[in-house]
PLY file of the C-alpha trace (Angstrom):
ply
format ascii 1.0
element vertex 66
property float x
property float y
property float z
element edge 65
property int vertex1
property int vertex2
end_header
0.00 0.00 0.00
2.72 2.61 0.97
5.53 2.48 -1.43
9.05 3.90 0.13
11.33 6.55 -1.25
15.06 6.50 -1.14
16.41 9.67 -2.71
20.57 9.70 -3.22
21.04 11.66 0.15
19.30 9.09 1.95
21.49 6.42 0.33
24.90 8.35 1.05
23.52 8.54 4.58
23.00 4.96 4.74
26.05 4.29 3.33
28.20 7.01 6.01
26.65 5.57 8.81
27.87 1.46 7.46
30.88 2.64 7.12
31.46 4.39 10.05
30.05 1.87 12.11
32.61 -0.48 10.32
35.44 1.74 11.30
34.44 2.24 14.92
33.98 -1.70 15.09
37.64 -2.05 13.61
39.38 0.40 15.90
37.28 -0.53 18.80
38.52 -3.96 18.74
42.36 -3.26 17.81
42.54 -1.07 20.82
40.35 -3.93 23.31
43.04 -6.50 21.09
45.93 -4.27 21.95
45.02 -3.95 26.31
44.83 -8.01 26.40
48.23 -8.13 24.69
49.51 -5.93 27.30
47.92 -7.41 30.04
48.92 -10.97 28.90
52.27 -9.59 28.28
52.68 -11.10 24.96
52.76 -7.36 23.03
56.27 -6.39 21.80
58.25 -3.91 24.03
59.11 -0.99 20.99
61.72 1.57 22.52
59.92 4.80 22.86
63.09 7.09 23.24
64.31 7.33 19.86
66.34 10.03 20.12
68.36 8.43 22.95
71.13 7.20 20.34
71.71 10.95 19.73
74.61 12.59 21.10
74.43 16.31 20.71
77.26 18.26 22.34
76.45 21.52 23.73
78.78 23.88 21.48
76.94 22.35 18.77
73.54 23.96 19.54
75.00 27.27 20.67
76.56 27.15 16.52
72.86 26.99 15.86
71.24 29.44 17.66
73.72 32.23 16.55
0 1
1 2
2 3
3 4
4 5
5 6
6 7
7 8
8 9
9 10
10 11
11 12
12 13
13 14
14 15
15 16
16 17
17 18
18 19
19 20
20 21
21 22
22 23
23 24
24 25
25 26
26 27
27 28
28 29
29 30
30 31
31 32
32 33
33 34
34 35
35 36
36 37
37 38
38 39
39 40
40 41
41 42
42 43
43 44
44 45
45 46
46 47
47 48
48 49
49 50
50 51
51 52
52 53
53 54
54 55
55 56
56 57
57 58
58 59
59 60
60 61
61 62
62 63
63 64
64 65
């Protein structure tokens, strides 16, 4: 009896909202993936100080800043 009308707005909208469900669903679960790694113990340690290898002597900043 009542026939439905999808016009192309409606369609991208359906189509935003799929795929940002799919997103949230993806990095909802790598982030609840990565806190059991952790907590297990079984993620890989990474070294956060990269700049630790670095040795930077002091007159060679002041050269810099002249």
């Amino acid at each position: 009896m009542y026939s439905l009308y999808f016009d192309p707005g409606l369609g991208a909208m359906i189509i935003q909202s799929i795929v940002a469900a799919v997103a949230a669903i993806l990095l909802f679960s790598k982030n609840i993936m990565y806190k059991v790694k952790v907590f297990l113990g079984m993620d890989k340690k990474e070294n956060d100080d990269l700049f630790d290898d670095i040795n930077v002597k002091d007159s060679d900043t002041d050269k810099t800043s002249k």
